[in-house]
N, C-alpha and C positions, 0 to 999 in steps of 0.2 A: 194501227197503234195510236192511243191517247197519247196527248202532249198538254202539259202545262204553258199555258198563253200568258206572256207575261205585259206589261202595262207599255207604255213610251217609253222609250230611253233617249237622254237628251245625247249632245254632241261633247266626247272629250276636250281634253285641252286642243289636244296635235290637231282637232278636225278644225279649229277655230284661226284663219287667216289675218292678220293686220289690213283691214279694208271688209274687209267683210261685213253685208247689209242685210235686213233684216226690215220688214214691216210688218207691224200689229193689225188684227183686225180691228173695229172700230166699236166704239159703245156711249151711246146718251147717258147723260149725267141728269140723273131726274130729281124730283123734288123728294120721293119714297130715299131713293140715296144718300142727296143730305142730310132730313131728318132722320134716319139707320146711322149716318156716322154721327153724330151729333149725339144719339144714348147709346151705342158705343164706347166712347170715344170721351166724352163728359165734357164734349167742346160747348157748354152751352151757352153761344155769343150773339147778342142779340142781332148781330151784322147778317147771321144767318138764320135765325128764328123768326122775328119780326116783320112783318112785311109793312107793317107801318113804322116800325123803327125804319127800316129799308128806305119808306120812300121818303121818310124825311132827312137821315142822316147819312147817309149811305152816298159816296161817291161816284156808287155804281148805278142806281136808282132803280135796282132789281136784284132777286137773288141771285149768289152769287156760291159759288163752292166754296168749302174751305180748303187751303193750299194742302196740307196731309191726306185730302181725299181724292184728292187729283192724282195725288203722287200714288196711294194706294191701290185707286183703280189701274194707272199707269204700267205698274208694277205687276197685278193680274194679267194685264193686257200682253205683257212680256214673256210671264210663266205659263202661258196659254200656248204660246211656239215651242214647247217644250222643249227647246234646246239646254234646259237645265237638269231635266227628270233623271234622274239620279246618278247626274254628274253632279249637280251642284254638291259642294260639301260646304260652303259658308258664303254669308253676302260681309266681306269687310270694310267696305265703308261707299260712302256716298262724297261725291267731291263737286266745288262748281253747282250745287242747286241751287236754281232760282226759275222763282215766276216771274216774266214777262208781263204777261199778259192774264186778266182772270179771265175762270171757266165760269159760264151761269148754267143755272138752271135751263135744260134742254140743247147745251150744247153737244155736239158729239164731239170725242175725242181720240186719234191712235197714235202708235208711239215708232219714230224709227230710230232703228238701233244700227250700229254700229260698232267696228272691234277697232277699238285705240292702240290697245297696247297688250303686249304677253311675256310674262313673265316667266320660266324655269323655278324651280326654288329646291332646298336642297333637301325635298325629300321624293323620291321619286314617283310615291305615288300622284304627285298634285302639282298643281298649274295656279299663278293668278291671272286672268284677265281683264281688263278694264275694256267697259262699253259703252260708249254716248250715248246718253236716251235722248229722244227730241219730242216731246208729245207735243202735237198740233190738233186743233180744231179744226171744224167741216171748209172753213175757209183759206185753212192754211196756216194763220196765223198761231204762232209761238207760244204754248202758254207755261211751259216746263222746260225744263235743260239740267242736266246731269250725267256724271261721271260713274255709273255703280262699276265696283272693282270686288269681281267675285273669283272666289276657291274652286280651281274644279278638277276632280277627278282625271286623270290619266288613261290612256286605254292601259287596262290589264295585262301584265306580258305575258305571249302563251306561245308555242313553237312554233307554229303555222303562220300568227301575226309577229315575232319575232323575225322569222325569213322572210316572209314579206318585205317587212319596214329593209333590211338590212341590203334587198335586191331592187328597191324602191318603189315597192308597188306597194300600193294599200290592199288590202283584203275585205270585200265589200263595198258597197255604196255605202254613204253616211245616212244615218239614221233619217237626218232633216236639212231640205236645202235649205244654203244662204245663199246668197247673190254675191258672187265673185267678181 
């Protein structure tokens, strides 16, 4: 008998522990990248066009990313562990961001997460959680930090995971590991 295959599904609220870790896979920041976000985006700043504006004015004395592009490949970098896939129902905000450190041209970059905090709320389908990002470069070094505090989905109540939860066993493996 045929069956309809259906895509990832990310990790409920309930799956999501306080401690719980997470790393990204890795991705170069190339020159095609900044100039793509840059017509985009309409960041058009000579600090990242110019390569002679660059080497004369530029503190960095090469290119260099811009801070939104960082964040935004960061951000792929996250929804790639599909621990969102259609749990997530909203990203409500971003707290605590800041650059460290800049990203240039040809650095690689991955992001480790983390679970801060978890929220209840009064509606039962949904959860807030809040998760550190840390995105580092090939060296280690720090070039992002933030707090994103997202909506997520509830597992669904159905009889079989209602007995479950109430005899204290889960029903299943989770979709996707974290690191406990």
């Amino acid at each position: 008998m045929s069956k309809v295959l259906k895509g990832p599904t990310g990790l409920y609220f309930e799956e999501f522990d306080i401690g719980d870790s997470a790393v990204t896979a890795s991705r170069t920041i190339t020159e095609a990248d900044i100039v793509n976000f840059m017509g985009v985006s309409g960041v058009f700043e000579e600090l990242h066009m110019s390569v002679e504006y660059i080497r004369e004015h530029s503190i960095f004395g090469k290119r260099v990313s811009p801070g939104p592009l960082t964040f935004i490949v960061a951000e792929g970098l996250a929804v790639q562990l599909g621990f969102i896939h259609h749990t997530g129902m909203a990203l409500l905000g971003i707290d605590k961001m800041r650059w460290p450190a800049p990203v240039f041209c040809g650095d690689t970059i991955h992001v480790e997460i983390t679970v801060l905090e978890k929220k209840e709320t009064s509606k039962p389908d949904r959860g807030v959680v809040t998760f550190k990002h840390v995105v580092r470069k090939q060296d280690g070094e720090v070039v992002l930090e933030m707090h994103k505090v997202r909506m997520l989905r509830r597992r669904p109540p159905t009889s079989a995971a209602a007995s479950a939860e109430s005899d204290g066993r889960r029903e299943g493996p989770p979709a996707h590991q974290v690191h406990k």
